[in-house]
MARSE-383142 format. One line per field, with one value per residue (C-alpha): x, y, z; residue in three letters. Coordinates in nm, 4 decimals. Layout:
BEGIN
x = [X:...]
y = [Y:...]
z = [Z:...]
rest = [ala:...]
END
This chain:
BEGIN
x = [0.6706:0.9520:1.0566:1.3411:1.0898:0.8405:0.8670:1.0143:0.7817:0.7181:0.8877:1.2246:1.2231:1.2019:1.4863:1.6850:1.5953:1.9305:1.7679:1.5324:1.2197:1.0526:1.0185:0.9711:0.9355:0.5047:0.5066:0.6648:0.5142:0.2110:0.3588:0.5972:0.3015:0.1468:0.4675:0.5171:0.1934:0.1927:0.5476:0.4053:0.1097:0.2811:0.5313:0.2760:0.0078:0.3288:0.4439:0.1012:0.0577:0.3889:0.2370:-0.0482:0.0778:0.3542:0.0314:-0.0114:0.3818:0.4792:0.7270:0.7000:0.3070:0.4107:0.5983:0.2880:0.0748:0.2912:0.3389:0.0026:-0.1440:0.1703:0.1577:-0.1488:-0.0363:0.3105:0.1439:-0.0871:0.2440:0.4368:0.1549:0.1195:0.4954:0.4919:0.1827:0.3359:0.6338:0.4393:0.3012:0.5880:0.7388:0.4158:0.3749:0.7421:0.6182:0.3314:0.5832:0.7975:0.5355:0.3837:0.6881:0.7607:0.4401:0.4597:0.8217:0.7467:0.4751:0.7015:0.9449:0.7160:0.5403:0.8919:0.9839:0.5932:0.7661]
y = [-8.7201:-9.0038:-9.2855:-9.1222:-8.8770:-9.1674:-9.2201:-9.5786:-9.8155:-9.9973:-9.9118:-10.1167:-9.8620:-9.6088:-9.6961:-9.7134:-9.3811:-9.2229:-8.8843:-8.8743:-8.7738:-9.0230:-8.9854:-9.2523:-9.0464:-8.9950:-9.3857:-9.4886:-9.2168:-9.3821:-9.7002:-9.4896:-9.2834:-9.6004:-9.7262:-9.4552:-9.3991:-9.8139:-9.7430:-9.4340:-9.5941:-9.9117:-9.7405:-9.5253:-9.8363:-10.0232:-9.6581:-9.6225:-9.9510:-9.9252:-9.6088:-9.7771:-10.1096:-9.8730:-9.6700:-9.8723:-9.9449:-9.7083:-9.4441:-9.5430:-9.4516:-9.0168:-9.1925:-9.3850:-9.1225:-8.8581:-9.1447:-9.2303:-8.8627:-8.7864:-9.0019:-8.9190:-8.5556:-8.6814:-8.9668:-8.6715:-8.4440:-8.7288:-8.8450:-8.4422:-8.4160:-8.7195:-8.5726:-8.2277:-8.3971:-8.6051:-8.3158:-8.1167:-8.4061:-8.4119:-8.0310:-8.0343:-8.3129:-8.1534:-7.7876:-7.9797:-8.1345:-7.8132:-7.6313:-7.9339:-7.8628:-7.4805:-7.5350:-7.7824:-7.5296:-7.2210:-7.4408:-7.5783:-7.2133:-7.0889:-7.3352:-7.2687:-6.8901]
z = [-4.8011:-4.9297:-4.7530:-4.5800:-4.4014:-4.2225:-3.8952:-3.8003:-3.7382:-3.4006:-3.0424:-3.2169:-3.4497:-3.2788:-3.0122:-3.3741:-3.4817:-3.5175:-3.6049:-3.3285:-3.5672:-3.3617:-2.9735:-2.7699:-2.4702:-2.4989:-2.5468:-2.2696:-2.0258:-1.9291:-1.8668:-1.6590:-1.5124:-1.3955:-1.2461:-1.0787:-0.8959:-0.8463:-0.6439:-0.4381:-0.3616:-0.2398:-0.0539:0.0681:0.2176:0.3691:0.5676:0.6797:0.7692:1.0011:1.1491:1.2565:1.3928:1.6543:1.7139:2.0496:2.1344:2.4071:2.3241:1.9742:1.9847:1.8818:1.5393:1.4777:1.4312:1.3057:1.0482:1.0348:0.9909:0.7336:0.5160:0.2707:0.2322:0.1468:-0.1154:-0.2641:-0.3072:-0.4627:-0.7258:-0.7799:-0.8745:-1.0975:-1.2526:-1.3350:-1.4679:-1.7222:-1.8097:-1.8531:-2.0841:-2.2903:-2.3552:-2.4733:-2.7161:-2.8182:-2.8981:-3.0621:-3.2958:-3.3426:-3.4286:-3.6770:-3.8657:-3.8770:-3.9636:-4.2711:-4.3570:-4.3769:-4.6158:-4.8037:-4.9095:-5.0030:-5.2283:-5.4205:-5.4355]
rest = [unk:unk:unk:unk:unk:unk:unk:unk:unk:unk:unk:unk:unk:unk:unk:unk:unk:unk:unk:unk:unk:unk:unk:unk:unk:unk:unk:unk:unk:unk:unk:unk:unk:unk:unk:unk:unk:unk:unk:unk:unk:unk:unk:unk:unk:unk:unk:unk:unk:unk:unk:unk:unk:unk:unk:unk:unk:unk:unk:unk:unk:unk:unk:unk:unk:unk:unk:unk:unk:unk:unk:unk:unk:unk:unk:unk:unk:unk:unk:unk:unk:unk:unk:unk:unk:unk:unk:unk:unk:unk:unk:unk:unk:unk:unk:unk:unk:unk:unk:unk:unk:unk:unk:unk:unk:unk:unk:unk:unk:unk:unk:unk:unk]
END
């Protein structure tokens, strides 16, 4: 492997990348992950939260606890689709890296022929 085939070094270099050899895509996803599920969670604690304080107010009581009883399926949906989506983007990866390998293989034995 020369020079021009090493990966760039750092997150820098990699946002320079004009080839795209480099992906910055599995770096950044579990920062992104952990956003994510910080976000859902949050918004998740603050709808319950409002569920429960209406529980007692009236007309506004039904809301409450359809809010109230709602919410953790909906939270356990959302950090399920997040999930399967960081998946998704690190199986690609992991196919494309693969493919790479086999494809660097397959050249390489050709030019030994």
């Amino acid at each position: 492997m020369d020079d021009h085939d090493a990966p760039p070094a750092g997150l820098f270099g990699t946002l320079l990348d004009l080839s795209f050899d480099a992906l910055i895509t599995p770096r950044l996803l579990r920062m992104l992950y952990t956003l994510a599920m910080t976000c859902i969670s949050g918004i998740a604690a603050v709808v319950f939260w409002f569920g429960w304080s209406i529980t007692g107010a009236g007309w506004w009581s039904e809301l409450g606890w359809v809010l109230v009883v709602g919410t953790p399926p909906l939270w356990l949906a959302a950090l399920v689709l997040v999930r399967v989506v960081a998946e998704y983007l690190i199986v690609q990866h992991k196919i494309s890296t693969d493919l790479t390998i086999i494809r660097k293989a397959l050249t390489s034995g050709r030019d030994q022929t």
